[in-house]
NULO-520172 format. One line per 10 residues: number of its first residue (from 0); their letters; for each residue y, z, x of C-alpha. Coordinates in steps of 0.02 Angstrom, whole numbers, always signed. Each point is the difference from the previous one (the first is absolute). Layout:
NUM) a) Y,Z,X ~ ... .
END
This chain:
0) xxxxxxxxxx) -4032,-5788,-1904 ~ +175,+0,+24 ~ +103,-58,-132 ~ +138,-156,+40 ~ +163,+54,+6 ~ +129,-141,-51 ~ +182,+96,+11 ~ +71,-118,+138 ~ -122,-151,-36 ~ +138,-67,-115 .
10) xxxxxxxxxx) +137,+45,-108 ~ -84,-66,-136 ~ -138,+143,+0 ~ +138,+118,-54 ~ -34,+26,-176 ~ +133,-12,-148 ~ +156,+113,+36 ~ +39,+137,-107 ~ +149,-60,-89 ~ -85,-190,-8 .
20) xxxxxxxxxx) -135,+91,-79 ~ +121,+96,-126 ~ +104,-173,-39 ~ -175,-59,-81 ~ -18,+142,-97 ~ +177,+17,-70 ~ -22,-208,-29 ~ -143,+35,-118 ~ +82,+45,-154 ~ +9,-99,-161 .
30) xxxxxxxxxx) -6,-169,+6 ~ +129,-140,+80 ~ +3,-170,+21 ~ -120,-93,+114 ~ +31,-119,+151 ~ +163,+64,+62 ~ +106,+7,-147 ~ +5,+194,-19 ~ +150,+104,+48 ~ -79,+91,+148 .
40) xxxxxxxxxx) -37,-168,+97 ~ +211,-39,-58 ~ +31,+170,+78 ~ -78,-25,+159 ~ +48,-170,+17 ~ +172,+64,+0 ~ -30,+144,+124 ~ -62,-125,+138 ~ +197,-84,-38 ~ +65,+150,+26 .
50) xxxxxxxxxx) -114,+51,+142 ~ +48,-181,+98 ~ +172,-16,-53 ~ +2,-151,-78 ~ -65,-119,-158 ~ -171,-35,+82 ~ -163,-45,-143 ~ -138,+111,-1 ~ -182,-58,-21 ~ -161,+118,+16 .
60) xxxxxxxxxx) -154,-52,+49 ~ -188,+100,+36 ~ -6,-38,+196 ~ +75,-27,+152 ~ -104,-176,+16 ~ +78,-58,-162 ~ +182,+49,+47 ~ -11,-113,+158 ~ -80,-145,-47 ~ +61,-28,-155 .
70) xxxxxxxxxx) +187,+54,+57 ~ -35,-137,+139 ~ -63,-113,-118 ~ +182,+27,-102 ~ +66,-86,+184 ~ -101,-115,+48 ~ -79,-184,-66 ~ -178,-52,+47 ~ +90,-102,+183 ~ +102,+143,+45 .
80) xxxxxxxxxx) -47,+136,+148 ~ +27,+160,+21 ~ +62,+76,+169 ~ -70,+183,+12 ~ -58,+149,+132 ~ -166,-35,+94 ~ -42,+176,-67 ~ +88,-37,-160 ~ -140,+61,-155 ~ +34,-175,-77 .
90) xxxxxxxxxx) -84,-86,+135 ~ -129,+140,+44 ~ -44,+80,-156 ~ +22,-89,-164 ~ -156,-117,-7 ~ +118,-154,+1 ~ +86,+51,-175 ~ +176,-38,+59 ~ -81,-199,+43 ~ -111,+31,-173 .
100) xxxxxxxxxx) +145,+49,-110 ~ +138,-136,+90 ~ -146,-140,-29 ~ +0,-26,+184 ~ +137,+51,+94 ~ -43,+37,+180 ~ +45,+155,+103 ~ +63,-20,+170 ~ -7,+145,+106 ~ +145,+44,+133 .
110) xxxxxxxxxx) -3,+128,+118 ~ +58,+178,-19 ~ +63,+138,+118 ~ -73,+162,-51 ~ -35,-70,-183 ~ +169,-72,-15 ~ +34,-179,-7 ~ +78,-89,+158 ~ +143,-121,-72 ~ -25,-104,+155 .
120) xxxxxxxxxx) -180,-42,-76 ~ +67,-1,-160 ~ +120,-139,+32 ~ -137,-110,+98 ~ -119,-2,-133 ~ +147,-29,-134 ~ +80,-147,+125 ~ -178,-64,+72 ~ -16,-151,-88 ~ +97,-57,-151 .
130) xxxxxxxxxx) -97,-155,-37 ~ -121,-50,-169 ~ -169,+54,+74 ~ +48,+179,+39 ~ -5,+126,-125 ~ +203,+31,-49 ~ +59,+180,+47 ~ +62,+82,-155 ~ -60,+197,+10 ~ +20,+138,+121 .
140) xxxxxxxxxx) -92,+169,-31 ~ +6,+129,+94 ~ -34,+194,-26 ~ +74,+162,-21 ~ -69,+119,+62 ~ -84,-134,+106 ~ -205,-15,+39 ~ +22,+133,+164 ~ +124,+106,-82 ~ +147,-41,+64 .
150) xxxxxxxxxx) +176,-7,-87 ~ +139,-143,-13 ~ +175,+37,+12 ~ +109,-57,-118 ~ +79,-108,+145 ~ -163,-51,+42 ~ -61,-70,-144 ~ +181,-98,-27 ~ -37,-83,+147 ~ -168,-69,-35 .
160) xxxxxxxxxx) +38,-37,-187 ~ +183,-85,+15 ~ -86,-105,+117 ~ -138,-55,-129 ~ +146,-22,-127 ~ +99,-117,+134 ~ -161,-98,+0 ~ -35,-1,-197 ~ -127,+134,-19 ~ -14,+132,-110 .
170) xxxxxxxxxx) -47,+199,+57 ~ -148,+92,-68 ~ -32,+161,+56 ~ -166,+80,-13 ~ +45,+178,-56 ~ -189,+92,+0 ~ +96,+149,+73 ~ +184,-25,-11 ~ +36,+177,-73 ~ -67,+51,+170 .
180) xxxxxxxxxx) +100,-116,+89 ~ +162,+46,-108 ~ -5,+165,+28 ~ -37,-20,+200 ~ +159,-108,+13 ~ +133,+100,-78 ~ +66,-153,-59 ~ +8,-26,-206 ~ -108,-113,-93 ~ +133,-114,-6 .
190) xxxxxxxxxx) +41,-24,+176 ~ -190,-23,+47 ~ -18,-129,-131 ~ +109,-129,-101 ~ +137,+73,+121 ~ -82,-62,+143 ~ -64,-172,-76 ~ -152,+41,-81 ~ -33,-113,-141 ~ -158,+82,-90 .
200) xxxxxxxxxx) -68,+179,+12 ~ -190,+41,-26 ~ +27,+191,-25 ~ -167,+106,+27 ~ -39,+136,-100 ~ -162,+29,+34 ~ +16,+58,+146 ~ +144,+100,-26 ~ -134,+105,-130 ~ +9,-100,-135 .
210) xxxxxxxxxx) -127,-83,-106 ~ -42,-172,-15 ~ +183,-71,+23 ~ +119,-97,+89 ~ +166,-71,-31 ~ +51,-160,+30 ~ +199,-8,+18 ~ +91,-162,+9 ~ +197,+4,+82 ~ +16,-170,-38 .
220) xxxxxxxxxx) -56,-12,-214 ~ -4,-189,+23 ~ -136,+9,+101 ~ -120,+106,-120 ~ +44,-113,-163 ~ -170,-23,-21 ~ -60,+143,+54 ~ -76,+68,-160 ~ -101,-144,-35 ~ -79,+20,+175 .
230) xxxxxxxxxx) -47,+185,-21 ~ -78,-49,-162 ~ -101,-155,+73 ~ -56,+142,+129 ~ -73,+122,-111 ~ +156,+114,+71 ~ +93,+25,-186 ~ -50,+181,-47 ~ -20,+33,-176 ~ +65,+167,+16 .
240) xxxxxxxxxx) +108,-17,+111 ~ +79,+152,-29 ~ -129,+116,+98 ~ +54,-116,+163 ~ +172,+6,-33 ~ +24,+187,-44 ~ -57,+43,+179 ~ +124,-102,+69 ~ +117,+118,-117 ~ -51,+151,+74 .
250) xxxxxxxxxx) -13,-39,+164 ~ +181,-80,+16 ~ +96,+92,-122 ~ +24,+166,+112 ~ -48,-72,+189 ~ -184,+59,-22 ~ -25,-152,+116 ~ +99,+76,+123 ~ -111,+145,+4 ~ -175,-71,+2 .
260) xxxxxxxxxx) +76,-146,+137 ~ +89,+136,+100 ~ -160,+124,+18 ~ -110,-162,+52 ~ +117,-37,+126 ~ +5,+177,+79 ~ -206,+26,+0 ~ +4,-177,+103 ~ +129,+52,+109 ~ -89,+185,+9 .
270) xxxxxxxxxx) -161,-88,+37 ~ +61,-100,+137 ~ +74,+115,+71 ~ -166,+110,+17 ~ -110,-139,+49 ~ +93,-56,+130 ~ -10,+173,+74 ~ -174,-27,+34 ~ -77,-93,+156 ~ -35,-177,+2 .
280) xxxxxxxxxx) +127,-25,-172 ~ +130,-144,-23 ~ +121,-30,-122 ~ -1,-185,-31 ~ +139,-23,-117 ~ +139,+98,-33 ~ -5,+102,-169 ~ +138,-27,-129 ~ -103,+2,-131 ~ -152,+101,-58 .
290) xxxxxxxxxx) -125,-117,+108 ~ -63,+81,+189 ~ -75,-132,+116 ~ -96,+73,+131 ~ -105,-60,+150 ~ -152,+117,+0 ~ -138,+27,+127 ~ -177,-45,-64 ~ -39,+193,+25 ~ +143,+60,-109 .
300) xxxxxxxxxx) -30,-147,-129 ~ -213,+24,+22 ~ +49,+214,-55 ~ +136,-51,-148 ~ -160,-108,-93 ~ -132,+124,+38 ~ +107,+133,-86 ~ +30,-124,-130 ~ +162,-52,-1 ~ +44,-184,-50 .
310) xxxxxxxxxx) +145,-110,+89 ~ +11,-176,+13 ~ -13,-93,+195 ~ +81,-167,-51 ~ +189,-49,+4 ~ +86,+20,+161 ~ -139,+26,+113 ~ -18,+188,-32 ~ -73,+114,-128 ~ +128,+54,-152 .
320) xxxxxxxxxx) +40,+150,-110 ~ +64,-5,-155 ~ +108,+140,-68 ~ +31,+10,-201 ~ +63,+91,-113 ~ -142,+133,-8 ~ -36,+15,+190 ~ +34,+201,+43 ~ +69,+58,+170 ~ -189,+87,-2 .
330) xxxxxxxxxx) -92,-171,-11 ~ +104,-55,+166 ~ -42,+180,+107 ~ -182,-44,-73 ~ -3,-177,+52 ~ +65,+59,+180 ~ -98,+148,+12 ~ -158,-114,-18 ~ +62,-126,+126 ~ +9,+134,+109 .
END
């Protein structure tokens, strides 16, 4: 029996990166204080100011569901809508916590152009109907990387965010792989963030290799006043919350980020590349990020399962690879040498 291979399934079948890994170890020592108050969480609170450029608060939660919804919650009342990406993972993949957590608020879904969201759409939902019975526009979420791994611009995402702010909405930006989406850009955090119009950051570090975190980042403080209380409603308040935040330490401290984002990026461009070389392959999307899209014949997807390997046919219409962190150049030659 062939055993199920799950490098490119998703990025969150990497394991725990090295110096995540060695940020736990160095965090058990002695004994601190519990729920946040420690110096280590102080630390890295301060090295994701420095890291944006500006006096942003810093909350840490266990999962990328949490950081949405409850972020979204932080923006929303129970009448309010939020305007968001057909594709968008808050409308496709969170079980309805971002409506759960916001006590109702409804999602309204506007069309994207290769995962990006069209302002045109934007507008019409935001200018549709202004009346009592319709739920009031207050939110727009949108994500970076986005669902088909695409990248905004910085100019890009000021378009489609000063528009919201002209209307009265506030940004959220779903940022499950942002550190792939930074370091594809070549702009700074800044630029591709509070720069740009971006209200609230959900910061993923799981899938950047680490474990069991994310990082909820608020440009505008007034808007997370009450952000605590809503993380500890949640069950997201960590008692030791120093073996979250110490990873976030290590892995922004000396651009380790860069490196584990910059070598997913290259196996997805590497792997594209090589795919496409083969008859009867399409690249769907372009890749600025560490996600490949590809349009597959049934024989070359039917031979990829039977030698085990495990991708997901869903988003975009085609089948996609994830690269992480741990992904080698030899996992890609294998993949391809087993398509062909």
């Amino acid at each position: 029996m062939i055993s199920p291979k799950y490098h490119f399934a998703s990025d969150n079948t990497s394991g725990i990166c090295p110096e995540a890994w060695q940020a736990l170890e160095e965090a058990n020592q002695g004994f601190q204080p519990s729920y946040g108050d420690d110096e280590i969480t102080r630390e890295a609170c301060e090295t994701f100011r420095q890291f944006f450029e500006t006096d942003c608060d810093v909350y840490f939660v266990f999962n990328g569901t949490a950081a949405n919804s409850l972020s979204l919650a932080s923006l929303t009342q129970s009448y309010n809508s939020i305007i968001c990406a057909n594709e968008s993972h808050v409308e496709t993949d969170e079980c309805g916590a971002p409506e759960f957590f916001s006590h109702g608020a409804k999602l309204l879904c506007a069309r994207a152009v290769q995962g990006k969201l069209d302002a045109a759409d934007v507008e019409r939902l935001i200018t549709h109907r202004t009346d009592v019975h319709y739920p009031k526009p207050a939110a727009l979420s949108l994500s970076q990387s986005t669902e088909l791994g695409t990248v905004y611009t910085h100019a890009e995402l000021q378009a489609v965010t000063s528009l919201a702010h002209r209307k009265g909405l506030s940004v959220h930006m779903d940022g499950a792989r942002f550190f792939n989406a930074l370091a594809g850009s070549k702009a700074s955090a800044a630029d591709i963030t509070w720069r740009a119009g971006v209200d609230v950051l959900c910061c993923g570090g799981t899938k950047l290799g680490m474990a069991v975190t994310e990082a909820v980042v608020f440009f505008r403080r007034e808007l997370g006043e009450a952000f605590a209380y809503r993380c500890k409603q949640a069950g997201q308040l960590c008692s030791k919350m120093r073996f979250i935040s110490a990873q976030w330490l290590r892995l922004l401290r000396d651009e380790t980020w860069r490196k584990h984002a910059d070598h997913g990026n290259r196996l997805a461009r590497l792997l594209a590349e090589k795919m496409t070389a083969l008859d009867g392959v399409e690249l769907l999307y372009p890749v600025q990020a560490n996600a490949c899209f590809l349009k597959l014949p049934d024989s070359i997807k039917d031979k990829l399962k039977a030698k085990g390997w495990r991708f997901y046919s869903f988003i975009g219409g085609g089948s996609r690879f994830m690269c992480s962190w741990k992904v080698t150049e030899d996992d890609v030659h294998q993949l391809v040498a087993d398509a062909q």
